[in-house]
N, C-alpha and C positions, 0 to 999 in steps of 0.2 A: 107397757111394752118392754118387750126385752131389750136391750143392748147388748149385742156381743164384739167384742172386740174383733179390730179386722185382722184376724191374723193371716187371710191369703193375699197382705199387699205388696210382698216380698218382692226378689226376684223373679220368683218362679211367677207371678204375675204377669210379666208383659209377654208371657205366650200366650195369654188366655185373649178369648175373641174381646173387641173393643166395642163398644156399643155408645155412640152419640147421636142424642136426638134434639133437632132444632126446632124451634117453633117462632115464629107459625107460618107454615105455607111456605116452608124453603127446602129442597130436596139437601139433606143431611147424609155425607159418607160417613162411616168410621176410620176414623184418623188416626194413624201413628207415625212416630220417625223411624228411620233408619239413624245408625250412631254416627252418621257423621252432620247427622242435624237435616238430610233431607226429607220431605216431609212426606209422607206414602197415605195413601189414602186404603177403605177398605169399601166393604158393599153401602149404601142406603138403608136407611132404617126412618120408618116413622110411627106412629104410633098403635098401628093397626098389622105390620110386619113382623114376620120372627127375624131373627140375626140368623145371616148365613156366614158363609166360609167366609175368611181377607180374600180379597182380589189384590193383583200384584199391582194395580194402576197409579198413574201417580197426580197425586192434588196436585192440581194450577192455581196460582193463586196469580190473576191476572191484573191486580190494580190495589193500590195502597201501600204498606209497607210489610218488609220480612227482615226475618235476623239475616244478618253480615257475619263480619268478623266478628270476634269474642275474646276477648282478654283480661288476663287477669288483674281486679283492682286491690285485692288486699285476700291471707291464706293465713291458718293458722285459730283462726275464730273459735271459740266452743258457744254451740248452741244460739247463734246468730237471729235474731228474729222479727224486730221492727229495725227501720230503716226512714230517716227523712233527710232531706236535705236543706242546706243551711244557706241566706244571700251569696256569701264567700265562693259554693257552687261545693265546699268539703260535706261530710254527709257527716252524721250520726248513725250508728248501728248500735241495739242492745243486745247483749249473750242474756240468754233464757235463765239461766243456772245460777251465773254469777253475779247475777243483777246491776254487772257493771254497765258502762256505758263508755263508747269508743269514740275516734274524731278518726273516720277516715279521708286520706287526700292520696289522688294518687302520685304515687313515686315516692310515697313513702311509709315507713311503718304503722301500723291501726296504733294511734296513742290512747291511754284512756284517761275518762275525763272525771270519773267520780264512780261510786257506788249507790244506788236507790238503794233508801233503807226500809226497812218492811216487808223484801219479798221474800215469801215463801214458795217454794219451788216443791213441787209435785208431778203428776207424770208430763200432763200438759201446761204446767201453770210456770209461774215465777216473771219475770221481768219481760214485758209482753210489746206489744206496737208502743210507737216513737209517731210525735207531730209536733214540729217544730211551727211557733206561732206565726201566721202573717205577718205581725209586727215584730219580728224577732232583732231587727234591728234597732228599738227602741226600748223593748220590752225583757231580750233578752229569755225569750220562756222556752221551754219544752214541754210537753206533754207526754206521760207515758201510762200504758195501763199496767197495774200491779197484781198479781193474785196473792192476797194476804189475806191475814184474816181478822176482824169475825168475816169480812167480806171482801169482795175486790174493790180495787178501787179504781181513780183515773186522776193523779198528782199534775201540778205543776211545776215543775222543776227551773231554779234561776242557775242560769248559765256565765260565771264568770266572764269579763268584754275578752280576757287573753282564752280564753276556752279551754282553762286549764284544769279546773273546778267548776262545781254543782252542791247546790244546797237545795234539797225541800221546802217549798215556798208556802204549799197552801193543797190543801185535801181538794181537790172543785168536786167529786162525786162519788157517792160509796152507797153499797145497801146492793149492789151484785154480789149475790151469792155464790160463794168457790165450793168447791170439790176438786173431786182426783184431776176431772175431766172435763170438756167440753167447756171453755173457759170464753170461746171467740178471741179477743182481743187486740183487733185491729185500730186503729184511727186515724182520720182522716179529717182535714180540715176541707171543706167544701166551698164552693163560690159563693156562698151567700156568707161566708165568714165563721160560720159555726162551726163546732164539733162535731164531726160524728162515730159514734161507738158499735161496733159490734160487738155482741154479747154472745155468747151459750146458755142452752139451756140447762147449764150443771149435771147434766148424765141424771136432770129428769124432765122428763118430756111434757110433763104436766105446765112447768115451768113456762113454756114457752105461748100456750093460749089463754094465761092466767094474766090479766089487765094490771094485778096486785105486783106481780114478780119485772124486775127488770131486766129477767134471763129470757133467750132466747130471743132476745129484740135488735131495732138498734133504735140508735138512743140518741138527741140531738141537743147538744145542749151550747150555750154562750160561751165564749174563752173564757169567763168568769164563773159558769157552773150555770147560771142561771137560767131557764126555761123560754127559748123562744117564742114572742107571742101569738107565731104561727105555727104551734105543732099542733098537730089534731087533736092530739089529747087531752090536753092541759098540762100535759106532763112534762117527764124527759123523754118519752117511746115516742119514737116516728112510724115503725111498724113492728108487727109480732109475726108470732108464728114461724118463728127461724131457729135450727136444731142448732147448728154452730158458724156463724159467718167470723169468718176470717181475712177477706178481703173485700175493701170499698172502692171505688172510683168512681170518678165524674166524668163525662164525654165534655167534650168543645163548647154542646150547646146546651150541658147542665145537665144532662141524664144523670140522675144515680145509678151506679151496678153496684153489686155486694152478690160475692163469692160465697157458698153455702154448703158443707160437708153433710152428705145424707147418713141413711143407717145403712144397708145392704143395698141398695138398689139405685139410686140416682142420687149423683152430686148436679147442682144446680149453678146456673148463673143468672141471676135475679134482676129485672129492673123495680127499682125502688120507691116506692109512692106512697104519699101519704095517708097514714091512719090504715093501709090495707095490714088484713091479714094471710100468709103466705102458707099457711095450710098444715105445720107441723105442729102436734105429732098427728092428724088425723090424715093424712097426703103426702107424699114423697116422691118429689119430679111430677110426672103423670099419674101416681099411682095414688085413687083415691079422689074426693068430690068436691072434696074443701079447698079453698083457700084460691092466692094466685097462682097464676100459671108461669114458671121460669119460662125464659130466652131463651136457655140451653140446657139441657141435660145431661152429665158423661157418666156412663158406668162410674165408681167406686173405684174399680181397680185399672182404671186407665186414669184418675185425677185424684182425689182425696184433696180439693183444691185448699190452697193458701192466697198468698196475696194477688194483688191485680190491677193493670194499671191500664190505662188506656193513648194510644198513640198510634198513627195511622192507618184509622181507619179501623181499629179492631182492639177489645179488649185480650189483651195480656195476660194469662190466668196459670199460675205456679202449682205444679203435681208435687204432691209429696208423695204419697202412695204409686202414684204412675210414673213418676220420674221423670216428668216431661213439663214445656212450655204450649200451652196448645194458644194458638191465632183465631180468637172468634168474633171473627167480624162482623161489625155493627154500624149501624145506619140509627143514630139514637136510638130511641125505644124498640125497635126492630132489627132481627136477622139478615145480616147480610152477605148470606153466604155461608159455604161448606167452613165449619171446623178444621184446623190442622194444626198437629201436633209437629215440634222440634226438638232434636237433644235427646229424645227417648232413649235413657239409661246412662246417658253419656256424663251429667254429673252428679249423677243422684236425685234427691229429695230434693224439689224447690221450695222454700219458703215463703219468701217475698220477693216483688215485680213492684220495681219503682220507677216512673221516668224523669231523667236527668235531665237536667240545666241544657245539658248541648244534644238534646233529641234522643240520645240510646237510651236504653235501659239497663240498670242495673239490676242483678240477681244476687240473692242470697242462697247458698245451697244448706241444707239440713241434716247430715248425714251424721255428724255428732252426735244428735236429735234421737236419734234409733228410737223409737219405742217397743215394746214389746211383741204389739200386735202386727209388727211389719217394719220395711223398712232395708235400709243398705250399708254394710259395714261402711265406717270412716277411710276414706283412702288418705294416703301421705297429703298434707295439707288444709284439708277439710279442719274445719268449715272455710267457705271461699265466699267471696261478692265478686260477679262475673261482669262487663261490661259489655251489651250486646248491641252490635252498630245496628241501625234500622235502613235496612236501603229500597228503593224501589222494587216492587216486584217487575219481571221482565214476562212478559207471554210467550 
C-alpha cells in the first residue's frame, strides 16, 4: 500500500468539512472549536451517511469535566515530546531533536537534566515518550523510548537523588525496527505495574500483521524488560494490527485506550485488549472487514492524533494536524457521548495530554515539530507546556 505524506494538514486544513464518527450506537456530531477554545459542534455522521454542510450549533457538554483556564508552565522548548511526572509533582519533558531531557517546575525555568545518548533523530524519530517508574522514589528510574539504530529501543535511565544528572542504566528492549517514519513511541506505565509501548509500523504496513515484527504493536513488558506471564502471546505484543499509536491511557476502572494515526482516511481511538488484532494495514477506522472496531474515528485532517490522557469522564486526545484538544467521552469500554473539540488553531500542534498531580492537564504544543507534510509555523515562544484547569461542565 501506498503511503503519501499528508501534506493537506496545514492551515488551510481546518476549513475543510470535519468528519467524526462514534461507535457504537451513540449519535456522533462533527466537532470543532472556535479560537477562543469554545466548542462548536457540526452535523451527525454515522456510518451509513454522507457529511453534510457545519451547522453553526453549539455542543453541550452537560456532565463531567471541560477546559477552564490555561496557563503558561514553561516556553522556549524545541521539539517537546514525552512528558511524566515525578512524586515531587515537577515533570520531566524530552526535546525530540536534542535528545536532552528537561526538570520542569512551575515558576521557574525548564532546567535540563542530562542528554540520552544514542538518539538518532530523523523526521519522526529521535528522543521519544518519558515514564517515570512507580517506584521512582526508591529506584530513582526513567524510561524513555529512543529511535537509534540497528533499531529502537526503550532505556532505563538512573536519575541522580539532586536531579541534576542521568546516566544509561540498562537497554530493557530492542529489535523495533526504525526508519524515517512512523516510529509510535509513547509509554506508559499502567495499573497492573507494567510497561506499555506503542510502536509503528516503520512506514511498512506489512509490519504491523506480521506476529515476527514488534512494529506496529503495543508491547507490555515488566520494569525489568521482562515478559509478563499474562500476555497472550508469550511475548512482548499485547496486540497487533496498529499503523502508529502514539497515545496510551488507562481509565478509573483500567480500560486501556491508545490513540492511533490512520493513512488518509480515519484516525482512531482504540480500546485495548488482549491478544486482538486491530485491523491495519487491511482496515482503516470503518474502512474494511478485518480486525477491531475503534471507539472513535476523526478525519485525518481534523486530528493526526498524539498523546492522551484520561480525566473527567472523557479521554483527552492531542491534534497535531488539526490543531485541537478534542473531549471524547467515555463510560469505560464504551462511548459516552458526542465528541468536542477545543483550542482549534489557538496553539497549534498538540503533542502530548498528561494528567497532573493536582487534576488539570498538562499540554505540550509541537510547532517546532513542523514536518514537511503539514503543520504550523513556530510562533514567539513555541514550543510551550500549557496547564489546562478541568472544571465542571455547566448545562
Amino acid at each position: 500500500m501506498l503511503l503519501i505524506p499528508r501534506t493537506g494538514r496545514g492551515l488551510g486544513a481546518v476549513a475543510a468539512l470535519v468528519s467524526v464518527l462514534v461507535l457504537p450506537g451513540c449519535a456522533t456530531p462533527e466537532s470543532s472549536a472556535s479560537q477562543d477554545g469554545t466548542p462548536e459542534s457540526g452535523p451527525s455522521r454515522n456510518s451509513t451517511s454522507e457529511p453534510r454542510a457545519p451547522q453553526n450549533s453549539t455542543a453541550q457538554v452537560t456532565h463531567g469535566l471541560v477546559p477552564g483556564e490555561v496557563t503558561e508552565i514553561a516556553g522556549g522548548l524545541t521539539m517537546p515530546w514525552g512528558l511524566t511526572f515525578l512524586p515531587d509533582r515537577s515533570a520531566l519533558v524530552s526535546e525530540r531533536s536534542t535528545g536532552q531531557i528537561l526538570r520542569i517546575r512551575q515558576g521557574r525555568d525548564p532546567e535540563p537534566i542530562g542528554t540520552v545518548p544514542g538518539v538518532e533523530v530523523t523526521s519522526e524519530g529521535g528522543l521519544l515518550g518519558l515514564a517515570a517508574s512507580p517506584s521512582f522514589d526508591s529506584d530513582r528510574t526513567v524510561y524513555a523510548y529512543v529511535s537509534a539504530s540497528p533499531t529502537n529501543r526503550v532505556v532505563a535511565l538512573r536519575l541522580a537523588h539532586d536531579l541534576r544528572s542521568l546516566r544509561q542504566e540498562r537497554v530493557i528492549l530492542e529489535g523495533i525496527e526504525t526508519a524515517d517514519r512512523h516510529h509510535g513511541g509513547r509509554l506508559r506505565f499502567g495499573p497492573d505495574g507494567n510497561l506499555w509501548i506503542g510502536t509503528g509500523d516503520a512506514f511498512s504496513p506489512e509490519n504491523a500483521a506480521d506476529d515476527a515484527s514488534l512494529n506496529g504493536k503495543i508491547l507490555r513488558i515488566r520494569p525489568d524488560g521482562s515478559v509478563p506471564p499474562d500476555n497472550p502471546s508469550g511475548t512482548v505484543i499485547y496486540s497487533s494490527g496498529h499503523r502508529n499509536v502514539q497515545g496510551i491511557a488507562f481509565g478509573p476502572d483500567g480500560t486501556a485506550y491508545a490513540s492511533e494515526l490512520g493513512h488518509r482516511t480515519w484516525d482512531e481511538l482504540n480500546v485495548l485488549r488482549p491478544g486482538r488484532d486491530y485491523g491495519w494495514p487491511e482496515s482503516e477506522g470503518q474502512e474494511g472487514s478485518h480486525g477491531e472496531r475503534p471507539l472513535f474515528t476523526i478525519h485525518p485532517d481534523d486530528a493526526s492524533p498524539s498523546g492522551i490522557a484520561v480525566a473527567g469522564g472523557a479521554v483527552w486526545m492531542g491534534a497535531l494536524g488539526g490543531q485541537r484538544l478534542w473531549r471524547l467521552p467515555v463510560d469505560g469500554p464504551r462511548a459516552d457521548g458526542d465528541p468536542v473539540a477545543y483550542f482549534t488553531e489557538r496553539y497549534g500542534r498538540i503533542r502530548t495530554v498528561e494528567p497532573a498531580p493536582d487534576g488539570s492537564l498538562w499540554i505540550t504544543t509541537s510547532n517546532t515539530d513542523r514536518a514537511t507534510w503539514g503543520g504550523t509555523d513556530a510562533r514567539p515562544g513555541d514550543d510551550r507546556i500549557l496547564r489546562v484547569e478541568l472544571v465542571p461542565a455547566t448545562s
